[in-house]
C-alpha positions in Angstrom: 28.5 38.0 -63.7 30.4 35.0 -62.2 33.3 33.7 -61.4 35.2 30.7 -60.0 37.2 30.3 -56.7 39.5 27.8 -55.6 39.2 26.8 -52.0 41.8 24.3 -50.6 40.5 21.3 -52.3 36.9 22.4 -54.0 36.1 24.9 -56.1 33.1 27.7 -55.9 31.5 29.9 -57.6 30.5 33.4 -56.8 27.8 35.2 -58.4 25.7 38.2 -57.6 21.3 38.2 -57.9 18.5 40.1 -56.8 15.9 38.6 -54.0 12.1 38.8 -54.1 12.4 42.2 -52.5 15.3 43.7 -55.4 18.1 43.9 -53.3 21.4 42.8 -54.5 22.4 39.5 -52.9 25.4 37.3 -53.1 25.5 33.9 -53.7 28.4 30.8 -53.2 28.2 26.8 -54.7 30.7 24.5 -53.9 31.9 21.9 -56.0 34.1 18.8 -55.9 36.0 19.4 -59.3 36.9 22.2 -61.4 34.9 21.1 -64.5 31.6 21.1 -62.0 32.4 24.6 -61.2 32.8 25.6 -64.7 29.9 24.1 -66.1 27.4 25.6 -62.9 29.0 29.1 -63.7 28.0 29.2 -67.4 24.4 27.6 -66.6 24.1 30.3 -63.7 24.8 33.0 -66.1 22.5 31.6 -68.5 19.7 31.7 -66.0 20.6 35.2 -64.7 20.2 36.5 -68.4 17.0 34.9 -69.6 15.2 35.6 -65.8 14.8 31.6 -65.0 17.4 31.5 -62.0 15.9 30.3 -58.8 16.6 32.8 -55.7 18.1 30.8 -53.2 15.2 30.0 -50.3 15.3 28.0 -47.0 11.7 27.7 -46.8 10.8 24.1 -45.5 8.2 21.9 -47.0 5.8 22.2 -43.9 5.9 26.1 -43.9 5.1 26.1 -47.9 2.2 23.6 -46.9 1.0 25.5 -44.1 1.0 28.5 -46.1 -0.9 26.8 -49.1 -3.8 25.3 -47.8 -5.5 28.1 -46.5 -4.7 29.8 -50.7 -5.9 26.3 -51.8 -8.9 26.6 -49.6 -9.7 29.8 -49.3 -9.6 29.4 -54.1 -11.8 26.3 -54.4 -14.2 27.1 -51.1 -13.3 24.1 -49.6 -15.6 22.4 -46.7 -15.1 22.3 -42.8 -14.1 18.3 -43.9 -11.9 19.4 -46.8 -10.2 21.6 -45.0 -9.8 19.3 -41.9 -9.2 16.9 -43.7 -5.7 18.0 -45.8 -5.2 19.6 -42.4 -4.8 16.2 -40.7 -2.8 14.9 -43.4 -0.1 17.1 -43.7 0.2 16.8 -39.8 0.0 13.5 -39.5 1.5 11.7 -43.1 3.7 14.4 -44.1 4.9 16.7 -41.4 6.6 13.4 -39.3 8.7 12.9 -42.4 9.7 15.5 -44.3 8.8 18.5 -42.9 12.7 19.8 -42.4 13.5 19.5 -46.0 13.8 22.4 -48.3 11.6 22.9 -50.7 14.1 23.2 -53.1 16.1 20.2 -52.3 13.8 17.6 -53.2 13.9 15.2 -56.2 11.7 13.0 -57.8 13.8 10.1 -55.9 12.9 11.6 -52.5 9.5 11.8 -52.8 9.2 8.1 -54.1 11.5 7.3 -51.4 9.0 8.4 -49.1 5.7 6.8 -50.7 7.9 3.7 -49.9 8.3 4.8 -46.3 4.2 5.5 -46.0 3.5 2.2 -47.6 5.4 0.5 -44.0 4.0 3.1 -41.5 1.1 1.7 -39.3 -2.0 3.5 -39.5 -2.3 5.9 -36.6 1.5 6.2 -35.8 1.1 9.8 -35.9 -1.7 11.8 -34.3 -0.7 15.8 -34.8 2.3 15.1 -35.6 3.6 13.3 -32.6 4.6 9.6 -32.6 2.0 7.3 -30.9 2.7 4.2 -28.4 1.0 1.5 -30.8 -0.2 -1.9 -29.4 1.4 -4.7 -31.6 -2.2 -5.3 -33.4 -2.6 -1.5 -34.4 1.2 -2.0 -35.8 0.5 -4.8 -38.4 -1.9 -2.3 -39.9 -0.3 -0.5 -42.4 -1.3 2.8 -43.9 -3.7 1.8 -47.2 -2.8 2.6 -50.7 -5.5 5.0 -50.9 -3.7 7.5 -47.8 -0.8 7.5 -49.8 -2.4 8.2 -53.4 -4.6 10.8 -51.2 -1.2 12.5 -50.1 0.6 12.0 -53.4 -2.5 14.3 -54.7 -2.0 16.9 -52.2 1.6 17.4 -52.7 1.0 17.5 -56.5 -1.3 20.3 -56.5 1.1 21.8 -53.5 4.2 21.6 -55.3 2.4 23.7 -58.1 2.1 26.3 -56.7 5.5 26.2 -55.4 6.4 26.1 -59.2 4.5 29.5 -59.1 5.8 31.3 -56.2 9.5 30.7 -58.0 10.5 29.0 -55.0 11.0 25.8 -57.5 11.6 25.4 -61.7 10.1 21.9 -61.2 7.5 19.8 -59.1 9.3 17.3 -57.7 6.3 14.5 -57.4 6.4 11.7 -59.8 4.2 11.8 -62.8 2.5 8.7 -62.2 0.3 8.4 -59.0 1.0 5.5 -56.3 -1.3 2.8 -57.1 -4.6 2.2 -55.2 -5.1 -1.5 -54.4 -9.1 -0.8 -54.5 -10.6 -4.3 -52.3 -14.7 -4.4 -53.2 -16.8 -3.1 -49.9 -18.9 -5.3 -48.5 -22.2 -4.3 -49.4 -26.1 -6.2 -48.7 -28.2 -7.5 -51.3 -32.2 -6.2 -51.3 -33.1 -9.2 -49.3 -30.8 -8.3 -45.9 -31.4 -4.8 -47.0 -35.3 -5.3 -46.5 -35.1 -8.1 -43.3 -33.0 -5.2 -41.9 -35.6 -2.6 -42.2 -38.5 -4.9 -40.6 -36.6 -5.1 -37.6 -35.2 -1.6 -37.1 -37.2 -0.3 -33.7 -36.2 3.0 -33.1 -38.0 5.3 -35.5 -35.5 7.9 -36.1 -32.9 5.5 -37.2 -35.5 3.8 -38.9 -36.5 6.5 -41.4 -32.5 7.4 -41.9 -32.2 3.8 -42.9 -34.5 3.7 -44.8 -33.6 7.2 -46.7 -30.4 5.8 -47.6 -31.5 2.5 -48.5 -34.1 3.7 -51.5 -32.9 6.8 -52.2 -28.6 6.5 -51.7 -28.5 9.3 -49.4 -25.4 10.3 -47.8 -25.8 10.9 -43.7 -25.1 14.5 -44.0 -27.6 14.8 -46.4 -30.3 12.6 -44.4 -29.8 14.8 -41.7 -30.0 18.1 -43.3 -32.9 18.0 -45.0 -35.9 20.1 -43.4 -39.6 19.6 -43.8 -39.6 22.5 -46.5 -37.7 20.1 -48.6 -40.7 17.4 -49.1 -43.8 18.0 -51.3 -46.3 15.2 -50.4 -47.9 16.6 -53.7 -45.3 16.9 -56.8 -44.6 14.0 -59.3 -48.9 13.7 -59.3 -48.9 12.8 -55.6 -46.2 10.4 -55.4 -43.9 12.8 -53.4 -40.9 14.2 -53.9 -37.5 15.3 -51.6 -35.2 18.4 -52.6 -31.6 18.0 -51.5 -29.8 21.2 -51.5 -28.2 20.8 -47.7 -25.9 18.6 -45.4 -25.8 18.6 -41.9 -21.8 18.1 -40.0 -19.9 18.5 -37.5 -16.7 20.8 -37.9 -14.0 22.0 -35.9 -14.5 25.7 -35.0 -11.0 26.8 -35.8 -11.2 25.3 -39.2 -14.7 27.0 -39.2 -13.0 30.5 -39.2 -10.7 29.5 -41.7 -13.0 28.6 -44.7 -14.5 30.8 -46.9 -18.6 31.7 -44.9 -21.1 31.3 -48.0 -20.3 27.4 -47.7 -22.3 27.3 -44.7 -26.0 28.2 -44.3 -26.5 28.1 -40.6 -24.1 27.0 -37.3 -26.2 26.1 -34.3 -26.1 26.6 -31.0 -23.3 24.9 -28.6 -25.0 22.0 -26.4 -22.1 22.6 -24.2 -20.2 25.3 -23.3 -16.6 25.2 -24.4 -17.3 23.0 -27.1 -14.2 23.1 -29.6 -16.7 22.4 -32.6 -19.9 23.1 -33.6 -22.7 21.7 -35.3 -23.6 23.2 -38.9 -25.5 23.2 -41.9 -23.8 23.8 -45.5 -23.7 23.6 -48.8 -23.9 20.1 -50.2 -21.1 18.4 -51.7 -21.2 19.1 -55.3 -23.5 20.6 -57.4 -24.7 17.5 -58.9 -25.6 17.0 -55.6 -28.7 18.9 -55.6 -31.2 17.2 -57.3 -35.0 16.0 -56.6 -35.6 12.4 -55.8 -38.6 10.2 -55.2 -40.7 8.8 -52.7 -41.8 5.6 -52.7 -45.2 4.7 -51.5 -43.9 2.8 -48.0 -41.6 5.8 -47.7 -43.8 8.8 -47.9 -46.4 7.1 -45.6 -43.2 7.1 -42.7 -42.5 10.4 -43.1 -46.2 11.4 -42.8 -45.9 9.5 -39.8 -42.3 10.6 -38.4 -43.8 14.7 -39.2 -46.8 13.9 -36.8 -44.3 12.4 -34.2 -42.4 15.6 -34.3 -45.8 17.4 -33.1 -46.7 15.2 -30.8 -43.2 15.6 -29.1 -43.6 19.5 -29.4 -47.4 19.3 -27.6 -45.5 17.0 -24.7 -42.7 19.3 -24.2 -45.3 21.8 -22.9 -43.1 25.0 -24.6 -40.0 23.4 -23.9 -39.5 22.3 -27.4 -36.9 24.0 -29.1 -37.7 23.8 -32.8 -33.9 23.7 -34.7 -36.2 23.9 -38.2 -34.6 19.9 -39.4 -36.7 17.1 -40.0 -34.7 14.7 -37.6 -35.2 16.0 -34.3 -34.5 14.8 -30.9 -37.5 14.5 -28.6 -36.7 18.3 -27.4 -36.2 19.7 -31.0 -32.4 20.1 -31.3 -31.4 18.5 -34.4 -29.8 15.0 -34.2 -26.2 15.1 -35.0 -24.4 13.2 -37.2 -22.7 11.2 -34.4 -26.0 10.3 -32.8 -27.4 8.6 -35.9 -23.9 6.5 -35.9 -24.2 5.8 -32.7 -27.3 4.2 -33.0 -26.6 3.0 -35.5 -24.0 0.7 -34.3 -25.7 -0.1 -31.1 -28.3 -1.8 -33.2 -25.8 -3.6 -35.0 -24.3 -4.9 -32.3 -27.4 -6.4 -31.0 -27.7 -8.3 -34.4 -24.6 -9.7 -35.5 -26.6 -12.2 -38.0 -26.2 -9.1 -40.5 -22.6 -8.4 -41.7 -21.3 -5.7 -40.5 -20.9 -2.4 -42.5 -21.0 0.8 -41.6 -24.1 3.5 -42.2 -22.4 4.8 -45.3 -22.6 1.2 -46.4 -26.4 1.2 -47.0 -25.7 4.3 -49.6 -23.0 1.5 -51.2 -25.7 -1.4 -50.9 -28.4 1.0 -52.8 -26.8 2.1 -56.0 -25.5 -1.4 -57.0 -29.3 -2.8 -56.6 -30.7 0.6 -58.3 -28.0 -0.2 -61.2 -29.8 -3.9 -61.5 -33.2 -2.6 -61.1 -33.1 0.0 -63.5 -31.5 -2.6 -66.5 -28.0 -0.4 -66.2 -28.8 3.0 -66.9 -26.4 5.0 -64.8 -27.9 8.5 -65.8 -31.0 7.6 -63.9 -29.0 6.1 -61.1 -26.7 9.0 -60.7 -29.6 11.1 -60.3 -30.5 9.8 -57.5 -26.7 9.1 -55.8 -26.1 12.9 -56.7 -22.3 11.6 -57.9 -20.3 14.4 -59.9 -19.6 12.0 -63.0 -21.2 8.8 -63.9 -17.4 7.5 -63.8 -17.6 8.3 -59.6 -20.3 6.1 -59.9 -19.3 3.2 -61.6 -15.5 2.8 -60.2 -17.4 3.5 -57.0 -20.4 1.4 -56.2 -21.2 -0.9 -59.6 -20.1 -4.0 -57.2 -20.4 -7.2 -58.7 -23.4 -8.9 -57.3 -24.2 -12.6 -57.8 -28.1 -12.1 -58.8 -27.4 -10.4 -62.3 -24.9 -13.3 -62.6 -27.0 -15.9 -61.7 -29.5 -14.4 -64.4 -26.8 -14.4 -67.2 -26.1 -18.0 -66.5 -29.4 -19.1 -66.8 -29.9 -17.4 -69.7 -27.2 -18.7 -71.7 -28.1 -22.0 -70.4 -31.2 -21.3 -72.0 -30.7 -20.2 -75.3 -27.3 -22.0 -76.2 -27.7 -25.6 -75.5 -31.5 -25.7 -77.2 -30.2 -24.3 -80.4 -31.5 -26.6 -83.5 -27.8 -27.3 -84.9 -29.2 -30.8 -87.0 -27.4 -30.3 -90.4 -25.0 -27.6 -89.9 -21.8 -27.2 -91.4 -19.0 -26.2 -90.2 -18.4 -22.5 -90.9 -15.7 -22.3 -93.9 -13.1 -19.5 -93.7 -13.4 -17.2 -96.2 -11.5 -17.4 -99.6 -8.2 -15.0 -99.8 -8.8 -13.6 -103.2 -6.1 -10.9 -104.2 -8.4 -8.0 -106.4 -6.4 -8.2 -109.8 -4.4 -5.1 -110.4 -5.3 -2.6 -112.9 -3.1 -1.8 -115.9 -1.7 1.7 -116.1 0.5 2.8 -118.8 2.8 5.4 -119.4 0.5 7.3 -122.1 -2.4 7.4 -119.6 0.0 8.9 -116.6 1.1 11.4 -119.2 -2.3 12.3 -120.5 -3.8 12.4 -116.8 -0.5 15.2 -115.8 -1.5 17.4 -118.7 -5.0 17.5 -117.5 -3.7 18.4 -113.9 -4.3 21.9 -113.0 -1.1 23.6 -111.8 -1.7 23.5 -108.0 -2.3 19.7 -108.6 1.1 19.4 -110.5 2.8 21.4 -107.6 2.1 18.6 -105.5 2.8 16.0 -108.0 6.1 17.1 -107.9 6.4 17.4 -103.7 5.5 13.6 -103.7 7.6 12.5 -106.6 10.9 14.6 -104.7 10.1 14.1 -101.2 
């Protein structure tokens, strides 16, 4: 089956397998000594008998990633941002690094090697895969912990199902993941959260703001949702908002890549030529759905933002172009995600008295005060966030604010220095008393065995010999 040549100095052995396709292929291994060479030729063998030898393969680790994610995508339905997403990585994190290394010549020691190499790479150093000129700022920002633990996933779950293809025995990822050094996001109390809203002038980003503040939306989901999805009436009048959609913005080769039922509707190009499109889909999980509700402030704005749309529709004079979404431009095309963040920041800007943070922010400033409000119960908080497990939520967005603090304190400053301790005692420790140990003699063992039945004296007599 094999057998061992001497070449000059080295020594090789030959032995003969069959490929993926069954024909009969013959394969060489050099080695230094002749004791290597003996030892690979009986472990070859081995694996030729039982069916675990590995068929020798060049492929590269960016053609096996290339060739997984639309499997891996096309499996779990990823999203356009999913997709995009692990697209960008591999071009830009893994690709530049090891994308000429076979798949079956990496160890555990290479790929922590290169989580070291990541954790000194600026952010931005690659864009598709091509080296960037970076400014000496940009190159003191170094990629985060959370990139790498992001890449470390994605090569995991890769690397299975190289395991599976037989092209390796073994992932060669470490078991444990790099670790996240997790900062806490700034976030804003109730009290900049409110003085923000009074101030807020333009009434589209208004009612987003205010969406996120009171109910944690996410943007997408702000700007998917469509008049259908309120009922002024439910919940005994109060009002409530279904939340089954998300409105993005997704490359259109990505979008011919995915799997179709994710997305409900793609709308028409504003520009011709555009390389992506506008679309709404299926919301991010399926806790995700759920049915939240108004308050009274809030339901009265979006009485008042749904008569705005029909006044703009009347002025357009049969202009209007009616996209179906509750957020509308003045000329009924649906405001895009990067409209809202671009108002966003331009209102920002003109009030640097609030600390900055970004619209996502508001959804990170809500369920911490929701948490507080609410005396801690996560279920009903998680409701209304729409997070997949109440762990998301916690690790998440339970930041640490200084109000509930500030409570505690004064509570405890309350109730233990007024305590009435006039004529206590010390507490004593309690006495060591040993229980005194019962008598057993021989004639009671004795007359207790003949009582046994004989599955009882079976095991007797394990426990006596073991």
């Amino acid at each position: 089956m094999a057998s061992i040549l001497r070449r000059g100095d080295s020594y090789s052995v030959r032995f003969k397998y069959k490929d993926h396709a069954g024909r009969i292929c013959e394969g060489w291994e050099s080695f230094k000594t002749k004791k290597e060479a003996q030892d690979r030729k009986i472990s070859v063998e081995k694996e030729l008998l039982d069916g675990t030898f590995l068929i020798p393969d060049a492929m590269m680790v960016a053609e096996m990633l290339y060739k997984w994610i639309p499997i891996q995508s096309s499996k779990h339905k990823w999203s356009p941002k999913t997709y995009t997403q692990s697209l960008t990585m591999v071009h830009n994190l893994i690709v530049p690094y090891i994308r000429k290394r076979k798949v079956q010549d990496l160890r555990t020691y290479d790929i922590e090697q290169f989580y070291a190499t990541l954790s000194q790479t600026p952010c931005g150093q690659y864009v598709h895969g091509e080296k960037q000129e970076l400014t000496e700022n940009q190159k003191k920002r170094l990629l985060s912990s959370t990139s790498i633990h992001e890449v470390h996933t994605l090569l995991k779950t890769a690397f299975s199902y190289a395991v599976d293809w037989d092209l390796i025995h073994k992932s060669p990822t470490p078991r444990e993941a790099p670790k996240i050094n997790t900062e806490e996001r700034t976030i804003w109390n109730e009290r900049t959260m409110l003085a923000a809203l009074q101030i807020i002038e333009n009434p589209a980003l208004h009612l987003a703001v205010h969406m996120s503040m009171i109910l944690s939306l996410r943007e997408g989901e702000i700007l998917g949702l469509q008049p259908s999805d309120l009922d002024f009436d439910a919940a005994d009048g109060r009002g409530t908002i279904s939340v089954n959609k998300a409105l993005q913005r997704a490359d259109k080769v990505t979008l011919s890549k995915i799997d179709p039922t994710q997305i409900y509707h793609t709308f028409p190009d504003r520009r011709e030529g555009s390389k992506s499109s506008l679309i709404l889909k299926r919301t991010k999980t399926k806790k995700s759905n759920r049915i939240l509700y108004m308050t009274k402030p809030l339901k009265e704005e979006l009485l008042a933002w749904l008569e705005k749309l029909r006044q703009d529709e009347l002025a357009m004079d049969g202009r209007y172009r009616n996209c179906g979404q509750l957020f509308r431009l003045p000329n009924g095309m649906p405001v895009a995600p990067e409209a809202l963040s671009k108002w966003y920041r331009t209102w920002r800007a003109e009030h640097p008295e609030f600390e900055k943070i970004v619209f996502h922010g508001l959804r990170h400033s809500s369920a911490p005060y929701q948490l507080i409000e609410s005396g801690g119960n996560i279920k009903a908080v998680q409701g209304n966030t729409g997070h997949a497990t109440t762990g998301i939520l916690m690790d998440t967005y339970a930041h640490t604010q200084n109000k509930p603090r500030l409570e505690l304190t004064e509570k405890i400053e309350a109730d233990f220095y007024s305590q009435d301790v006039a004529g206590a005692k010390p507490q004593e420790p309690p006495e060591n008393k040993t229980p005194v140990a019962t008598k057993i003699t021989g004639k009671m063992i004795l007359e207790a065995i003949r009582q046994m039945d004989a599955e009882e004296r079976r095991e007797l007599t394990r426990v006596l010999f073991a």
